[in-house]
Steps between C-alpha positions, in 0.01 A plus 500: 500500500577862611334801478681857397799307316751267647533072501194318309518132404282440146677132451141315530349788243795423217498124571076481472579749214709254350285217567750310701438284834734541773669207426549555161690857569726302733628243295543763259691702699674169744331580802293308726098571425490600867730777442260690249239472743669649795619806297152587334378486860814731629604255738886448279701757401676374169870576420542736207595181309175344548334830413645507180442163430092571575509829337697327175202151521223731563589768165578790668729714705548530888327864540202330389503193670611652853501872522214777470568822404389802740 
């Protein structure tokens, strides 16, 4: 997370939200369990594609799931 605006990552928020485990987003989405994990710890930076495909699994839009207003 940031402070004053800018990049945030809320994946792990919306996917507890949802009441999902890791590896139930992935195969939702077709990726590799390992994959969720290194982008809720910031260490992968998904393609807009996968973004989309998080934002669209996890009900709700990109601002919310990766950016923080100012």
């Amino acid at each position: 997370m940031t402070k004053g605006g800018g990049r945030l990552n809320n994946v792990r928020k919306y996917r507890k939200q949802q009441k999902l485990s890791q590896l139930e987003l992935a195969k939702e989405i077709g990726v590799a369990r390992q994959t969720i994990n290194l982008i809720e710890n910031d260490k992968y930076n998904p393609t807009l594609g996968l973004c989309l495909n998080l934002a669209h699994a996890l009900h709700t839009d990109l601002n919310s799931l990766f950016w923080e207003e100012s």
